[in-house]
Structure formats: structure tokens, C-alpha cells
N, C-alpha and C positions, 0 to 999 in steps of 0.2 A: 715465172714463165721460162718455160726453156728457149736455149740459145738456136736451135734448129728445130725443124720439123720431124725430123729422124729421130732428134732426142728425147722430144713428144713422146711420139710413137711407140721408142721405146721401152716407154714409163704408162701406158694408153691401156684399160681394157676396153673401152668402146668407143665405137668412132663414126662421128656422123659425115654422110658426104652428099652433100646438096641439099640437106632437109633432111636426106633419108639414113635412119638408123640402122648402122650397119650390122645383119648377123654372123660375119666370118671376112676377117679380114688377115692377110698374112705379113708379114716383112722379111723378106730374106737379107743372107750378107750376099754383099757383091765383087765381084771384080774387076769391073769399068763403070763410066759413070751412065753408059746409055743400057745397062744391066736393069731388069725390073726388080726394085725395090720393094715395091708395098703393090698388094691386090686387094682390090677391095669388092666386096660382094651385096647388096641387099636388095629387098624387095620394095616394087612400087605396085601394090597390088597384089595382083599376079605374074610380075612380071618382073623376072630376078635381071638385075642391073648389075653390070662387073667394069671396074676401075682397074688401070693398072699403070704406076708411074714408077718412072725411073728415077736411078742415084741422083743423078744431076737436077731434074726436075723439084723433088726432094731438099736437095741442097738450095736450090735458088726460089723456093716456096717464102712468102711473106708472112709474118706474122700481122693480123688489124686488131689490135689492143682495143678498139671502138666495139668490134663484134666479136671478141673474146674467139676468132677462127684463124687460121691459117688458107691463107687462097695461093692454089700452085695453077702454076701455067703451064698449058700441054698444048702444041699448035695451036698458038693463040687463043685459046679458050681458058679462061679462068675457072677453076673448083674450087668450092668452099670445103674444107676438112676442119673437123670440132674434135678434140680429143676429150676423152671424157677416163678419169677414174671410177670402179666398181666401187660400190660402198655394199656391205654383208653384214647382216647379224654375229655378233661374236658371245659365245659365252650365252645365250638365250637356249637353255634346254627345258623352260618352265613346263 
């Protein structure tokens, strides 16, 4: 497990936020802590849903080892974020 949510992230190609599988998500670097970190984008339906959390936010995210997520708090509202590795065919040219 990583030690932050950031380091996650850094290591992340897909990322679930509330259930929903995300298809484009970014992380920039920042320069203060109230700078947007991570954006997050996907669809529920029809209808494209965008996240956007800050350094600090980020930093004070909890890991729950119980639900294998990280829950970050944004004005009082808790998110559930699932960091997920890509797995690929290697070497399969049959």
C-alpha cells in the first residue's frame, strides 16, 4: 500500500470515484496546498461527472484497508477513490 494518496495516484492507470470508472483523469504538480491536484472525469450514463481535489485534500485523504479505497474529504463530504493498476497482454502476437 502506499504511504499517501498522491503516491497512489502516481503509480494509478485507472481510477474508480464513487462506483464510477473513471475514463480520463489528470494530476498535476502544484505550488500551494489549495492548488487542484487530481481531476477527475467519468460517466454515469449520459452524463459526464468531473471531480477536482486539491494538494491538501490529497494529503489528508485516508486510506480504509477494510474496502481496499482511499475516502478524501471535500467540504465535508466524503469520496471514495480505488486506485487501480492496468494489466496488458505482453509478448501475445499468436
Amino acid at each position: 500500500m502506499s504511504r499517501t494518496l498522491i503516491d497512489a495516484l502516481e503509480q494509478a492507470d485507472m481510477l474508480e470515484v464513487e462506483g464510477l470508472h473513471a475514463f480520463e483523469f489528470d494530476l498535476y504538480e502544484v505550488e500551494a496546498d489549495n492548488d487542484i491536484e487530481l481531476e477527475v472525469r467519468a460517466l454515469e450514463g449520459k452524463q459526464q461527472l468531473c471531480w477536482a481535489f486539491s494538494h491538501a485534500e490529497l494529503l489528508a485523504a485516508r486510506y480504509d484497508e477494510e474496502q481496499d479505497l482511499w475516502v478524501v474529504t471535500q467540504d465535508g463530504k466524503e469520496y471514495w477513490v480505488r486506485c487501480y493498476d492496468a494489466y496488458g497482454a505482453e509478448g501475445d502476437d499468436a
